[in-house]
Structure formats: structure tokens, C-alpha cells
ZAMARFI-268914 format. One record per residue (C-alpha): x, y, z. Coordinates in pm, whole numbers, plus 50000, padded with zeros to 5 digits. Layout:
XYZ ...
This chain:
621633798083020 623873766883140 623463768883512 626583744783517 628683774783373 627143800883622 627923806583989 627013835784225 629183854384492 629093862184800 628923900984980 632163885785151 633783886884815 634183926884794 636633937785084 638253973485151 638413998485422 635034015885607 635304049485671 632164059985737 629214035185713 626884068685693 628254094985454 628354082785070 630874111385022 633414087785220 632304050385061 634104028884892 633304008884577 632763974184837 629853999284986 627874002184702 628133974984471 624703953884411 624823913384400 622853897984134 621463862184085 620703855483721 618983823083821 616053842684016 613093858083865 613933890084032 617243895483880 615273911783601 613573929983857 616943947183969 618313950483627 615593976583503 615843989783821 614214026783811 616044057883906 619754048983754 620614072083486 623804051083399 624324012983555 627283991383519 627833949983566 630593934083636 630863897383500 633773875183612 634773850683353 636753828183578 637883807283271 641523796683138 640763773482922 641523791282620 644803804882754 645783765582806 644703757682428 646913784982339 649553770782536 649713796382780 650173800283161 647203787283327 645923808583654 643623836183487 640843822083567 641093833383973 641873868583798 637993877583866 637833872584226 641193888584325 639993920184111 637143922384302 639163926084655 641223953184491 638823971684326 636433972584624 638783991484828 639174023984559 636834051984675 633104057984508 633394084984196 629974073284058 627424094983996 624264097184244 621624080683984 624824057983866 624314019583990 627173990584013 625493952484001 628113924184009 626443895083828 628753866583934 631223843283768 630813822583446 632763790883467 634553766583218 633953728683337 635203697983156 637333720882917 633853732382786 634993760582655 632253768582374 629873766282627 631493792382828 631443816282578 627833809682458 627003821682843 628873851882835 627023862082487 623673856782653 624683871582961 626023901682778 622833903782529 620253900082852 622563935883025 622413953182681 618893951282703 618323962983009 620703994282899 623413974883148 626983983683098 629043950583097 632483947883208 633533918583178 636843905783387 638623874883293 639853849283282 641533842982927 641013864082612 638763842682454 636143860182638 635863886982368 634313859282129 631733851682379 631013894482480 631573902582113 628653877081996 626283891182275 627053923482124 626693921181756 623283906781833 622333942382004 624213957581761 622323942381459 618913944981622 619373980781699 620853984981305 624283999481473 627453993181352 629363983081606 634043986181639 635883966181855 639103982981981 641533965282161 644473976182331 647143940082296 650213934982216 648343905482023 646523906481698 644433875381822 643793863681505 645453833081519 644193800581302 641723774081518 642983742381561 640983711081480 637683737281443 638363745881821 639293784781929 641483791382185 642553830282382 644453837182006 641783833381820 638763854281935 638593880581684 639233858981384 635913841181543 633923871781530 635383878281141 633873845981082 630443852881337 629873887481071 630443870980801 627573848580867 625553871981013 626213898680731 627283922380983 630543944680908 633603938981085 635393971481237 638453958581452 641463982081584 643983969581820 646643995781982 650133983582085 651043955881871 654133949081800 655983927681547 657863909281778 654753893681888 652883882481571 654343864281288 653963879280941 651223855680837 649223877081113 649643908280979 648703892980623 645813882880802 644903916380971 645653930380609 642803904280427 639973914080715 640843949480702 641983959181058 643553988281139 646663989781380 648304016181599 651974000081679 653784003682003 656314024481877 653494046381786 652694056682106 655754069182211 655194110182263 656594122981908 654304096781736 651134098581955 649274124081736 649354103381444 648004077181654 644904096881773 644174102881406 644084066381304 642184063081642 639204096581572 639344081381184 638274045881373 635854060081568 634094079581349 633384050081156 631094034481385 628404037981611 629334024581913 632734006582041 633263974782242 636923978482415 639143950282538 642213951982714 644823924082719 647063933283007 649593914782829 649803949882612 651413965082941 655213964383001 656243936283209 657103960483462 653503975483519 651793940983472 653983911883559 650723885283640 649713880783306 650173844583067 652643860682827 654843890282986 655493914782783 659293928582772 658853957882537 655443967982593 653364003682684 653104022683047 650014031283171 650634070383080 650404055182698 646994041982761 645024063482959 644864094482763 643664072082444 641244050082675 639844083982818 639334098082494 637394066982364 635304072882657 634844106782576 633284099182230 630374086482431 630194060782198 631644028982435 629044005982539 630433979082685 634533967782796 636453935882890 639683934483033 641493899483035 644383879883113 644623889683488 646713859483629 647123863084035 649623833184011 652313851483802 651343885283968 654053906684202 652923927284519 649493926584341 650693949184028 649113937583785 645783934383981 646273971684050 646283981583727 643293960983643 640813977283917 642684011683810 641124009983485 638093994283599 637594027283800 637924044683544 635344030583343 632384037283576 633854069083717 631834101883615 
């Protein structure tokens, strides 16, 4: 791993309220959560840690460098460290043998993008092996190339086939330019990353809309094979004909990576993100869907990305964010 691309935290980073530095009943997620150095021998040590039925990382990829390439608003890449002051004030709904490590930031220097994203893969490779649940928080979308090559290499070691399901507004399967991939590119990338590692490519996204992809992207979607739920779908008189297309998806695979763009959220709910959306879902659209995803039991790892504290309003968007991080790791 690139050192150069990997910084720690500090304890100080986690905030919230104290109300009782005794009784877990009362504690609150900046109580609990573990800090771990991935340049000390012990790391590993902590990682296989005995006695944790279920354990979850966090992983801030404090990286916009993709979002810029894509010609995007630039400011994601603080998105990690506000979500951990926000999230470290909602209340403890773990489980007692459940543990919470936060691994620290990856960083982007000198636009080194590709390097970036190697770091996340080997990051999120080293957690899957300890039977670590990574949630990783960006930082620009191009993070799912680097989590999404860190878990096909599980996924083709343990002979799984692995979906990726990602709730955008975006298809994300824009063309590189000049060989170079940018936040609308990543899952064209891992098209191309199966393809040469004669894996097979399972890739839903829910909430896209045709106002935000051109038709050469659905022609695209339409060549690789992805399957789509629409915005419009998941309006109330529509959303069982989503959760079809969404049991059909799920059924065939073996386990699920999930991403969230925020930018997937009406502007209303999530104003800090790079490109606002004016048309897009409510929260009440996506939980029922995530929760039944998590329900299949067959989710092993999420991302959520495009947090941009710059753009954000009364901390809205950053809200939402730790709201569905706390629902991930809640029992």
C-alpha cells in the first residue's frame, strides 16, 4: 500500500454528546468506534479481533479528483471527515458481539488518481479477508472502481458471483478520456476489469432518469446488460414492479456490493452534493428498497459518495449520509 495515499485520524475526529460514560445502553456511535492504523503490524491484530460476530470499517476516501475530471464541483473530498462528526453523535444500535473500526482516510495527491483507487482495492481486499464489512465514504464516485476491484478479487477467489447495485441518478458509464477515468466512469471500468478477469458483470442502478444520461448511455447500459429501475418507478403505484426487477436482481447473485450517489436524492433532501438533483427520489423511496437488500443477507460491503460539505445546507445532506450509514451497521 502507498503510504503517500494513506493517513490516520485522530479520536478527536468522532464528536457527539456523552450521556453516560458507564452504561452502553446510553452510548453513542463516537463511544464505541475503534481507530485503526494500517501501517502497524498490529492492525491485523485488531482486524481478526476474536469475539465479534459481525464487524464493520469505515474508510474515508477524501478524494475529488475524479469529480474535477468529470467537471464537477470540487469539495467531496472533506465529505469523510464531516460524516464522521455527524454520524458519531447518532445513538449505538449495534449488536453486543458487533464491532465498528474506522481505518482512516485514503488520499489523492498530485491528481494521482489511479493510485488512489489501487489503495482502496487493497484496502477493501485486506477487510474482506478478515470478514470486515467496508463502508466506504467519499469523496467522488470513482471510488466504486477502486472498492469494486478489491471486491471482485474476493469475489473470484471465493468462486461468488458478485452484483453491484447502485442507487444514482447516474448510469456512470461514461467514456474515459485520453485512457484516464474520472467519477462517470467507474462502472464502465469494472465492465472492462471482468472482462479481463473473466468474471461476470451484474450491475443495477435505481433512480436514473433520462434527463440525466444521454441516449448513447442507455445504448451503453443496453450492450453490458444492466438492468435499471427509473425514478418514475419508484413513485408508490409503480414500486412493486420495481421490487420485482430488484428480487429478479438479487437472486441472480451471490452477494451485492451497494453504492449510493447522493446525487440520486432530491435537491431538497441532499443539497451538498457536485450535481444537484432537481427531480430526484426522497428518502421514503430508498429506505424500504435499501432495507430489503439488507434483508437478503446477501450485502457484503457499501459505499456512499459524493458528500460535498461546501455545497451542503444546515448539514442536510451530511444528515442523510450518517442516516444511512446507521442503518447499515444497525441490528
Amino acid at each position: 500500500m502507498q503510504i503517500s495515499h494513506y493517513k490516520t485520524i485522530d479520536k478527536s475526529d468522532w464528536q457527539g454528546r456523552t450521556d453516560s460514560d458507564t452504561d452502553p445502553e446510553k452510548f453513542r456511535i463516537h463511544q464505541v468506534v475503534e481507530l485503526l492504523d494500517l501501517g502497524k503490524p498490529e492492525s491485523e491484530q485488531q482486524l481478526a479481533k476474536e469475539g465479534c460476530a459481525k464487524k464493520f470499517a469505515i474508510v474515508g476516501y477524501a478524494a475529488d479528483e475524479g469529480v474535477r475530471r468529470n467537471k464537477g464541483k470540487t469539495g467531496a473530498a472533506q465529505g469523510p471527515m464531516v460524516l464522521r462528526r455527524v454520524l458519531g453523535n447518532l445513538p449505538v444500535h449495534l449488536g453486543d458481539t458487533e464491532c465498528f473500526f474506522d481505518i482512516g482516510n485514503i488520499v489523492c495527491p498530485s491528481h494521482d488518481l489511479e493510485t488512489t483507487q489501487t489503495v482502496l482495492s487493497e484496502i477493501t481486499h485486506a477487510l474482506l479477508k478478515y470478514n470486515v464489512f467496508p463502508i466506504c465514504v467519499g469523496g467522488g464516485h470513482d471510488l466504486a472502481y477502486g472498492q469494486g476491484k478489491g471486491l471482485y478479487a474476493h469475489a473470484k477467489e471465493k468462486g461468488e458471483r458478485l452484483g453491484i447495485i447502485n442507487f444514482d441518478a447516474h448510469f456512470d458509464l461514461r467514456d474515459k478520456i485520453d485512457g484516464k477515468g474520472s467519477s462517470g466512469t467507474p462502472f464502465l471500468q469494472l465492465s472492462e476489469h471482468c472482462k479481463e478477469s473473466e468474471q461476470e458483470f451484474h450491475y443495477l442502478t435505481i433512480g436514473v432518469q433520462q434527463a440525466t444520461n444521454t441516449r448513447a448511455l442507455y445504448a451503453k447500459a443496453k450492450e453490458l446488460g444492466v438492468k435499471y429501475i427509473s425514478r418514475d418507478q419508484l413513485q408508490h403505484h409503480k414500486i412493486l414492479e420495481a421490487a420485482n426487477i430488484l428480487d429478479e436482481f438479487l437472486l441472480s447473485v451471490d452477494k451485492v456490493y451497494v453504492t449510493v450517489c447522493l446525487d440520486v436524492f432530491d435537491g431538497a433532501f441532499a443539497p451538498g452534493v457536485s450535481a444537484v438533483g432537481t427531480y430526484g427520489i426522497a428518502p421514503e423511496n430508498f429506505f424500504p428498497l435499501f432495507k430489503h437488500i439488507k434483508l437478503s443477507g446477501k450485502m457484503n460491503s457499501f459505499s456512499v459518495a459524493e458528500l460535498n460539505p461546501s455545497l451542503d445546507h444546515d448539514g442536510l445532506t451530511a444528515k442523510l449520509t450518517a442516516r444511512i450509514i446507521h442503518e447499515v451497521i444497525s441490528s
